[in-house]
PDB file of N, CA, C and O in Angstrom:
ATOM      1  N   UNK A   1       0.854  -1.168   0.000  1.00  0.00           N
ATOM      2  CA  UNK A   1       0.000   0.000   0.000  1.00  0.00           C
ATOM      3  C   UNK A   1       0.902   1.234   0.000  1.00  0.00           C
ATOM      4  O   UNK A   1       1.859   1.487   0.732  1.00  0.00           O
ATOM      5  N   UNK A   2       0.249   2.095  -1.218  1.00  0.00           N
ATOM      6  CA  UNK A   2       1.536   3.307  -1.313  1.00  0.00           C
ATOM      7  C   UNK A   2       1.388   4.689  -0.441  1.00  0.00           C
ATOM      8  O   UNK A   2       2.143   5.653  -0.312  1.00  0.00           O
ATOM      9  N   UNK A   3      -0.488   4.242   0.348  1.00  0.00           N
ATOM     10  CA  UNK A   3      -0.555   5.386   0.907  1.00  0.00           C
ATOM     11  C   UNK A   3      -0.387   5.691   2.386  1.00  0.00           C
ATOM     12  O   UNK A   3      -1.173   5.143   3.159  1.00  0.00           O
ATOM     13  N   UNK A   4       0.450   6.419   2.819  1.00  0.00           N
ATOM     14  CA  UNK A   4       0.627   6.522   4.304  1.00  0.00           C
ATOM     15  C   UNK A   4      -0.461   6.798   5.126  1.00  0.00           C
ATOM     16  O   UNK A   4      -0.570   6.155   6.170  1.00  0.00           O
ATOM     17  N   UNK A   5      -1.232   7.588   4.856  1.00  0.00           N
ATOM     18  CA  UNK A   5      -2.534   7.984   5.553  1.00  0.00           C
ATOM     19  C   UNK A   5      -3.234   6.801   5.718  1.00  0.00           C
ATOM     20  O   UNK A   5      -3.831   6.648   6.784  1.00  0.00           O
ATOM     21  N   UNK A   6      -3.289   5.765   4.709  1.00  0.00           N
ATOM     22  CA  UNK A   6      -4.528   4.943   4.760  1.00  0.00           C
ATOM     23  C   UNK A   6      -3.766   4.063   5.104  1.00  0.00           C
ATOM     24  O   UNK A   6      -4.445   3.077   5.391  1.00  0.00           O
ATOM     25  N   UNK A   7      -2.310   3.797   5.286  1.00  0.00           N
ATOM     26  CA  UNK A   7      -1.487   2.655   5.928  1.00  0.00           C
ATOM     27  C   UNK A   7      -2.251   2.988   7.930  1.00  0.00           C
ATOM     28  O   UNK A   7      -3.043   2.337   8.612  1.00  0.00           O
ATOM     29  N   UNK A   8      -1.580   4.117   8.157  1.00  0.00           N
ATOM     30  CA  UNK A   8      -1.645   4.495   9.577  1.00  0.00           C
ATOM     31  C   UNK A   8      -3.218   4.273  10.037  1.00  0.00           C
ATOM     32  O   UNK A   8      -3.461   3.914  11.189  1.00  0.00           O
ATOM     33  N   UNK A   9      -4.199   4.490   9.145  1.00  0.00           N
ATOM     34  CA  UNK A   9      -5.448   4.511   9.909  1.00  0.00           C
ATOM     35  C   UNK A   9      -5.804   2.601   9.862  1.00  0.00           C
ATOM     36  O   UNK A   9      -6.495   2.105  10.752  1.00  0.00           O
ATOM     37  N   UNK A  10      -5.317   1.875   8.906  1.00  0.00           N
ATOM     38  CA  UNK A  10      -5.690   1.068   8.628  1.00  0.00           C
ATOM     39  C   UNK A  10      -5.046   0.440  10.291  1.00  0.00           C
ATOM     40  O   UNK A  10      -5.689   0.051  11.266  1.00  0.00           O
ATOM     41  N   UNK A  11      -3.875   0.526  10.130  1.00  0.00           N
ATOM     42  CA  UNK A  11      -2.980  -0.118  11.818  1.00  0.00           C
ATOM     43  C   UNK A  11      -3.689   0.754  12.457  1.00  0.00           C
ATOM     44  O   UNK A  11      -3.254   0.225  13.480  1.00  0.00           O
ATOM     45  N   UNK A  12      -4.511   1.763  12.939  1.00  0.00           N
ATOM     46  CA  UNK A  12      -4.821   2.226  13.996  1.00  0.00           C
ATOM     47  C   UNK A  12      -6.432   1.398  14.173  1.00  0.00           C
ATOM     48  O   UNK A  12      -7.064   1.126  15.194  1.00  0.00           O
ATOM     49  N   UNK A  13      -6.653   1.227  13.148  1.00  0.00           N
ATOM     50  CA  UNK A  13      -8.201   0.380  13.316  1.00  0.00           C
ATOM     51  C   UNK A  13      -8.120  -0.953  13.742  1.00  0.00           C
ATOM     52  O   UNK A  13      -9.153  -1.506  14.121  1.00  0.00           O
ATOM     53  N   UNK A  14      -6.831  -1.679  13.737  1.00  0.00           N
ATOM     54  CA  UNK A  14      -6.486  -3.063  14.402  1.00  0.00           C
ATOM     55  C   UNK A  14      -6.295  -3.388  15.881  1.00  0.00           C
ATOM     56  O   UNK A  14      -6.157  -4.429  16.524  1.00  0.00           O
ATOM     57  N   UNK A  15      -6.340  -2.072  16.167  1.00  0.00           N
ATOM     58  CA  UNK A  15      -5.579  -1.455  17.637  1.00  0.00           C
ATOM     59  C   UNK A  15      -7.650  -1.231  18.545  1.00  0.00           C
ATOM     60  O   UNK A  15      -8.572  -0.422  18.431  1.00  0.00           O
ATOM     61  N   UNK A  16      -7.386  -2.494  19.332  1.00  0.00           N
ATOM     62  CA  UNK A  16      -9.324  -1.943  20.352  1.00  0.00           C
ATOM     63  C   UNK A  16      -9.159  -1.020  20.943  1.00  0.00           C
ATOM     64  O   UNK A  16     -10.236  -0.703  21.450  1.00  0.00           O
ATOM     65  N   UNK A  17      -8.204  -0.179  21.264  1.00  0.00           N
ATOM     66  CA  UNK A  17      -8.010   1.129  21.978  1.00  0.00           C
ATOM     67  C   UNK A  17      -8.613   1.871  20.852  1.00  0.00           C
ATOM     68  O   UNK A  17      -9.517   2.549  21.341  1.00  0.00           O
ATOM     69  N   UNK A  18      -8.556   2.031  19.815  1.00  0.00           N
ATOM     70  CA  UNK A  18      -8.722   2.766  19.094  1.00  0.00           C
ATOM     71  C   UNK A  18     -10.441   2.675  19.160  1.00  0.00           C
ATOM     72  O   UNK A  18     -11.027   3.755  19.225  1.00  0.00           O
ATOM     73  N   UNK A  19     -11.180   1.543  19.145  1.00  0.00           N
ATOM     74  CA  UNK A  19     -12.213   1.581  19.274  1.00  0.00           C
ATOM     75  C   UNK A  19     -13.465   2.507  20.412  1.00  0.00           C
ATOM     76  O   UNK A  19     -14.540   3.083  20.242  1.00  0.00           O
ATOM     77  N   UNK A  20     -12.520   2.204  21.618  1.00  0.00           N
ATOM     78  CA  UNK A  20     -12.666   2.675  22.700  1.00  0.00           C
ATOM     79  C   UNK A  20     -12.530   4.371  22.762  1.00  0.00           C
ATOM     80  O   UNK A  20     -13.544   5.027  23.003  1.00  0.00           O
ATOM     81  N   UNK A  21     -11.271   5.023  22.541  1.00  0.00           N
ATOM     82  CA  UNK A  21     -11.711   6.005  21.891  1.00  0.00           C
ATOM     83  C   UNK A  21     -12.588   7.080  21.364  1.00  0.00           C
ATOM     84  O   UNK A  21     -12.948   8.180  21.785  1.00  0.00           O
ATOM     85  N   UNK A  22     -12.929   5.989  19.699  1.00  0.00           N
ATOM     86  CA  UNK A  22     -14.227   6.421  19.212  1.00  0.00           C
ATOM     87  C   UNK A  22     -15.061   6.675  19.876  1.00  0.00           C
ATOM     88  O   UNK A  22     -15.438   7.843  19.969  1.00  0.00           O
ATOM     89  N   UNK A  23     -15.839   5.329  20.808  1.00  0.00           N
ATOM     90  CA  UNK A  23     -16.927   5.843  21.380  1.00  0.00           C
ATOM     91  C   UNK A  23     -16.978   6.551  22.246  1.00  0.00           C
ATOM     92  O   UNK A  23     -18.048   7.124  22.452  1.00  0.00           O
ATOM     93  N   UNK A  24     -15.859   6.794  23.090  1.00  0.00           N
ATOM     94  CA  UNK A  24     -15.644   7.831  24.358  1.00  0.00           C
ATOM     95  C   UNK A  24     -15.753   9.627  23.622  1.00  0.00           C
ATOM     96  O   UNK A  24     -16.093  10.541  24.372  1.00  0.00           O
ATOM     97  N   UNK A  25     -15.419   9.908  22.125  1.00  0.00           N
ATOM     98  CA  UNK A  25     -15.153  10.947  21.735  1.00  0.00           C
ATOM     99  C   UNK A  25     -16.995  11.110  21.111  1.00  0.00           C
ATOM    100  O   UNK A  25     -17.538  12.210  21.211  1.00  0.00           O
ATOM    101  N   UNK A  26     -17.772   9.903  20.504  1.00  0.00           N
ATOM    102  CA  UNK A  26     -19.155  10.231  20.144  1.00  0.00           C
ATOM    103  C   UNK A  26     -19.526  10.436  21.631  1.00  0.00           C
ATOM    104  O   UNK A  26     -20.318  11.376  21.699  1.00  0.00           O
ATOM    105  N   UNK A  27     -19.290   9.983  22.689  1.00  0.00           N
ATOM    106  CA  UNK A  27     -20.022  10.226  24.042  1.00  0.00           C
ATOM    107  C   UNK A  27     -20.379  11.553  24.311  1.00  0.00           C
ATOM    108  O   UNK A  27     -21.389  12.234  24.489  1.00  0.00           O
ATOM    109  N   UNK A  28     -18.726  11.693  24.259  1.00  0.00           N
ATOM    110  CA  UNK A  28     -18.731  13.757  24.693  1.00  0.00           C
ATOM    111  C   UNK A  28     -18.873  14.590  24.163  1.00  0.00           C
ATOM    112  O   UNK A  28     -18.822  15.751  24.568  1.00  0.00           O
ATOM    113  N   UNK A  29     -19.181  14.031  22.654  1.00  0.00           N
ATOM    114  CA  UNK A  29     -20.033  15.316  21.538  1.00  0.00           C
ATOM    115  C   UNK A  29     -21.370  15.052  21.657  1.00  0.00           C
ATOM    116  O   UNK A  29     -22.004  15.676  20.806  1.00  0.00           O
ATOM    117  N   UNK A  30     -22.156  14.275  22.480  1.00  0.00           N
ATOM    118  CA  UNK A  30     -23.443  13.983  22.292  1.00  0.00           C
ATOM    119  C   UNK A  30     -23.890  13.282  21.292  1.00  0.00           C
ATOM    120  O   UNK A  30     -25.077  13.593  21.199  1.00  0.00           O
ATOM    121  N   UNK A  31     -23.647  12.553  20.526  1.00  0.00           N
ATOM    122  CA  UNK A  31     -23.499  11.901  19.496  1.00  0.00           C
ATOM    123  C   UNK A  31     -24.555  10.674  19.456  1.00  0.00           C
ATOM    124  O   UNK A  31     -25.143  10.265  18.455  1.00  0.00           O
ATOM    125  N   UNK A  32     -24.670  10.113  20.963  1.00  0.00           N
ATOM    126  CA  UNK A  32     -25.285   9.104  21.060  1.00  0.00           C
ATOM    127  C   UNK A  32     -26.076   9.484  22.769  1.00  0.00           C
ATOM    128  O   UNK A  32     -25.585   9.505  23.897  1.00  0.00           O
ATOM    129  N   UNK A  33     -27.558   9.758  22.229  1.00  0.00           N
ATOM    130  CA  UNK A  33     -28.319  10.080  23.258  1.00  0.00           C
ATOM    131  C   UNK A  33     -28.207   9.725  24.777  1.00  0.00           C
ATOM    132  O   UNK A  33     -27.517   8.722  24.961  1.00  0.00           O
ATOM    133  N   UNK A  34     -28.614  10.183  25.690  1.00  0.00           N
ATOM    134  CA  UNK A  34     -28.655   9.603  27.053  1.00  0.00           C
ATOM    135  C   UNK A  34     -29.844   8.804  27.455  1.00  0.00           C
ATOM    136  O   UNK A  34     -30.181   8.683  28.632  1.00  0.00           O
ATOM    137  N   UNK A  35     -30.496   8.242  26.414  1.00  0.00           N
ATOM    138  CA  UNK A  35     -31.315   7.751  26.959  1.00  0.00           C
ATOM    139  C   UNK A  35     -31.160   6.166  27.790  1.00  0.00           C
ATOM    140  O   UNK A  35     -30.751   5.283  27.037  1.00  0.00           O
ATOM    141  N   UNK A  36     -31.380   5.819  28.931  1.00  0.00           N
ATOM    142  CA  UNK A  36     -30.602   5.214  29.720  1.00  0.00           C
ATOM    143  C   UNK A  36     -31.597   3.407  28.585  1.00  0.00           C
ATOM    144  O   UNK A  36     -30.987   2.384  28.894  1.00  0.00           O
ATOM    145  N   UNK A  37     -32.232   3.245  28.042  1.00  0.00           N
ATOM    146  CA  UNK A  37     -32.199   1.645  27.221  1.00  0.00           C
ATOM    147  C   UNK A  37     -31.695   2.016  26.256  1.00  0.00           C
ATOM    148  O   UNK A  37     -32.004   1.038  25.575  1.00  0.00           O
ATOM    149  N   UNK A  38     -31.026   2.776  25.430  1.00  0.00           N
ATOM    150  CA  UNK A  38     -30.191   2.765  24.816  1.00  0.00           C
ATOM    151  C   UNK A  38     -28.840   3.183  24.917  1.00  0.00           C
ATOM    152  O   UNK A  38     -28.015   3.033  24.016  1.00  0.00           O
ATOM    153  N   UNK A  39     -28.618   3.706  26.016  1.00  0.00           N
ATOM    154  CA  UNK A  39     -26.918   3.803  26.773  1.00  0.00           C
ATOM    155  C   UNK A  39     -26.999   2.144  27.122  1.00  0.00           C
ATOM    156  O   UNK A  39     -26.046   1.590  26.574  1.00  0.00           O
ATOM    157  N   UNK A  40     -27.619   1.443  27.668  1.00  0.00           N
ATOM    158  CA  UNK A  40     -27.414   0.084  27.927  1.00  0.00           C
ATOM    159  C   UNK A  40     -27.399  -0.996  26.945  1.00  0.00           C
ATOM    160  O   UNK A  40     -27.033  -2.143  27.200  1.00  0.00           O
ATOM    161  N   UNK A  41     -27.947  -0.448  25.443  1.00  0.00           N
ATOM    162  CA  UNK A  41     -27.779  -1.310  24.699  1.00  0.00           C
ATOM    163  C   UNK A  41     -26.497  -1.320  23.305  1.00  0.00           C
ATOM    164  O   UNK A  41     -26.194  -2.052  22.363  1.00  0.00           O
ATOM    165  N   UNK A  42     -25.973   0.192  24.009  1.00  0.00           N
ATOM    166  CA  UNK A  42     -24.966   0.371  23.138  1.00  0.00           C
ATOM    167  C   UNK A  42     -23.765   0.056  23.886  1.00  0.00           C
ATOM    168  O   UNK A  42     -22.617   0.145  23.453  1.00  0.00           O
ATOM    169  N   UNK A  43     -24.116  -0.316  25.035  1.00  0.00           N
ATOM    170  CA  UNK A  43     -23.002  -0.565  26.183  1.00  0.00           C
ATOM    171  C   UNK A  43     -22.621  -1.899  26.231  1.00  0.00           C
ATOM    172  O   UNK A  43     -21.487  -2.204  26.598  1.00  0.00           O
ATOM    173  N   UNK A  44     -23.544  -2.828  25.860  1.00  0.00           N
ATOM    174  CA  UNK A  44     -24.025  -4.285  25.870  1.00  0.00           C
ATOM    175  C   UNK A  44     -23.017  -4.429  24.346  1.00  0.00           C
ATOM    176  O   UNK A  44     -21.933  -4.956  24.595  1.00  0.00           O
ATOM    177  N   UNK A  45     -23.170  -4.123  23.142  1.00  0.00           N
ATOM    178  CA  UNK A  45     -22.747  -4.351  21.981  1.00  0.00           C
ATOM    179  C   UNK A  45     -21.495  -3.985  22.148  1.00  0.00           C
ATOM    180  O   UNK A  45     -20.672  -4.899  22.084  1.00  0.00           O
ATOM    181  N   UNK A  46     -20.973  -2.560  22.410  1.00  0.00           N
ATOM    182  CA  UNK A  46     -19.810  -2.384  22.957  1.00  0.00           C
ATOM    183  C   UNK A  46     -18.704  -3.010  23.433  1.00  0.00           C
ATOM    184  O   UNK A  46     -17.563  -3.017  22.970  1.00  0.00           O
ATOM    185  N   UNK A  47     -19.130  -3.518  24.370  1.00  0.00           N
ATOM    186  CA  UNK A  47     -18.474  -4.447  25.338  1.00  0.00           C
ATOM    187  C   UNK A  47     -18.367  -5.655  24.149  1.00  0.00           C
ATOM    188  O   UNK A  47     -17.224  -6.028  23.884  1.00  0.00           O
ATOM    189  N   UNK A  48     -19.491  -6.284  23.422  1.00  0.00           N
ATOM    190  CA  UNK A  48     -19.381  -7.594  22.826  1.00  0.00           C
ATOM    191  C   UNK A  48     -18.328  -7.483  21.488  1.00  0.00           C
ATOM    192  O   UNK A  48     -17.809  -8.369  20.810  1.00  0.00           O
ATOM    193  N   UNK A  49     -18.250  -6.052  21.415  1.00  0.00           N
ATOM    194  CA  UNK A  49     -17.159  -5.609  20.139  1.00  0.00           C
ATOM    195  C   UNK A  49     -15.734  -5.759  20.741  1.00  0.00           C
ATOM    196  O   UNK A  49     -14.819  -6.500  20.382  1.00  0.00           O
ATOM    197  N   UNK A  50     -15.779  -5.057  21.530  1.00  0.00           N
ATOM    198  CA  UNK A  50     -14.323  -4.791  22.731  1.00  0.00           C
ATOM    199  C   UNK A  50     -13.723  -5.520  23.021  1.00  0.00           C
ATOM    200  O   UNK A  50     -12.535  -5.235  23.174  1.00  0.00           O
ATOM    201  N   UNK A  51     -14.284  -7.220  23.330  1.00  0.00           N
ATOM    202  CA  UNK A  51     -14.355  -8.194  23.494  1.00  0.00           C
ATOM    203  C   UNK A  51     -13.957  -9.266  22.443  1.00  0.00           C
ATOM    204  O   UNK A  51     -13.266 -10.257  22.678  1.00  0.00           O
ATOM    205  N   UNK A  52     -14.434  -8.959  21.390  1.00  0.00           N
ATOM    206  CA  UNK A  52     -14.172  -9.720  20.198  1.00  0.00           C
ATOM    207  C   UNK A  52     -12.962  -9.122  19.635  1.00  0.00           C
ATOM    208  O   UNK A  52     -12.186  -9.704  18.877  1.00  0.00           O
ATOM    209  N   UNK A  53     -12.886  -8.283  19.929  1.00  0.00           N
ATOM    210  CA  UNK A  53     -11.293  -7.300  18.655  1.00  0.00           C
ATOM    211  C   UNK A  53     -10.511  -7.646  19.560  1.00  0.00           C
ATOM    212  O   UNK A  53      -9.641  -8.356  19.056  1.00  0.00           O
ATOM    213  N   UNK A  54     -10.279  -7.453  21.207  1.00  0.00           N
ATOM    214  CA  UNK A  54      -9.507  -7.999  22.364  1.00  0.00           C
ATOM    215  C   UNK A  54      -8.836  -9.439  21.593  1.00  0.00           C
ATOM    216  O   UNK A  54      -7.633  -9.630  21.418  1.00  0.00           O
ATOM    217  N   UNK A  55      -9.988 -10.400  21.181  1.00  0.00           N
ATOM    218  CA  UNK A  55      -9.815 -11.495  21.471  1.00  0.00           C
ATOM    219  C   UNK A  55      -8.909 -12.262  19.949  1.00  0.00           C
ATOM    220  O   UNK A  55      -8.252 -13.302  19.909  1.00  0.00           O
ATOM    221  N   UNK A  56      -9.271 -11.085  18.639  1.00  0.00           N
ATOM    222  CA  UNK A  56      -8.893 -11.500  17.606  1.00  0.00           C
ATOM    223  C   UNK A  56      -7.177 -10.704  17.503  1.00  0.00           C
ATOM    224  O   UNK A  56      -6.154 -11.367  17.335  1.00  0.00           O
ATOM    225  N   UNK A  57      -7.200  -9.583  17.612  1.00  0.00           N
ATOM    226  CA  UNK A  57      -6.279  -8.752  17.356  1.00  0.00           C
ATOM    227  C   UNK A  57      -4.890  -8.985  18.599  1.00  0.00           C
ATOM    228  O   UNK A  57      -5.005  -9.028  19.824  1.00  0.00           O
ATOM    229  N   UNK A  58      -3.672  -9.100  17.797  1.00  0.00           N
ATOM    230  CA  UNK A  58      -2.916  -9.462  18.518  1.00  0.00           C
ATOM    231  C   UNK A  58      -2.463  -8.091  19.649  1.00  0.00           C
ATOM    232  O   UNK A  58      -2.916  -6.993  19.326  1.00  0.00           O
ATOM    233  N   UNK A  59      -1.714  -8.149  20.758  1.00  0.00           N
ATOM    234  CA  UNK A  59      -0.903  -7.146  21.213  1.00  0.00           C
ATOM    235  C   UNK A  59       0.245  -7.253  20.570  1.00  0.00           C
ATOM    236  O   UNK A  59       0.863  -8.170  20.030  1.00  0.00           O
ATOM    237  N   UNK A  60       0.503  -5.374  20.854  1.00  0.00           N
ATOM    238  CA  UNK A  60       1.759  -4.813  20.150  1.00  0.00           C
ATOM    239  C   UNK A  60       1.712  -4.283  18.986  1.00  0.00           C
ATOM    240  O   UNK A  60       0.625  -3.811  18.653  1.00  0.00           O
ATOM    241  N   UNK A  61       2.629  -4.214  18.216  1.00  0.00           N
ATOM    242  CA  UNK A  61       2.877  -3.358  17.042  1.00  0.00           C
ATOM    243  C   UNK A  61       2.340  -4.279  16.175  1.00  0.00           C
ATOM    244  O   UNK A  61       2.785  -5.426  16.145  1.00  0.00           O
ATOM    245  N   UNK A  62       0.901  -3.708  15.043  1.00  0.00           N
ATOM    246  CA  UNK A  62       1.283  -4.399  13.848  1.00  0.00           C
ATOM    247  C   UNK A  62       1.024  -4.237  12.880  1.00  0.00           C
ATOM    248  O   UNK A  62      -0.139  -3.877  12.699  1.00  0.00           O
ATOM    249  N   UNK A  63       1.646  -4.347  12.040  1.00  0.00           N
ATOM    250  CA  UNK A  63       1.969  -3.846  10.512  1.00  0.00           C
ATOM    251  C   UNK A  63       0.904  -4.314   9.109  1.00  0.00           C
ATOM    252  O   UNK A  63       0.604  -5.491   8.905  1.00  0.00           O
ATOM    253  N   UNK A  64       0.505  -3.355   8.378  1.00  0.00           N
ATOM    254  CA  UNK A  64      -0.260  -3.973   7.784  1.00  0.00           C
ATOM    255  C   UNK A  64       0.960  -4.075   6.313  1.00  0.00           C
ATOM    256  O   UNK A  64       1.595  -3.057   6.036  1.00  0.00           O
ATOM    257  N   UNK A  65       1.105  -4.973   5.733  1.00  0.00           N
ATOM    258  CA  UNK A  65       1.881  -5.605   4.223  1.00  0.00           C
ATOM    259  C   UNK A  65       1.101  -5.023   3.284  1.00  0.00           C
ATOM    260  O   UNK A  65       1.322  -5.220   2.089  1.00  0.00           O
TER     261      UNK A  65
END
């Protein structure tokens, strides 16, 4: 891949911190309502995402070829 921009975002999207993040930054723009059954159901999926990228994605540095 010849492009740096889309190299770096691509490794930053492999990274569940990065996920975590995201939703912490839609939180504090209001982005995603307060309504408390849907703070719990985006919290519920969340977690089951967080969980799954945890579980697929290695730790440490890694490089996309």
């Amino acid at each position: 891949m010849n492009n740096p921009v889309l190299t770096y975002l691509l490794n930053r999207l492999k990274e569940p911190s990065t996920y975590a993040g995201i939703a912490s930054f839609a939180v504090a723009l209001k982005l995603i309502p307060n309504d408390p059954t849907l703070v719990q159901g985006v919290t519920t999926v969340g977690i089951a995402v967080a969980g799954m990228l945890a579980a697929i994605f290695p730790e440490g540095k890694t490089v996309i070829k």
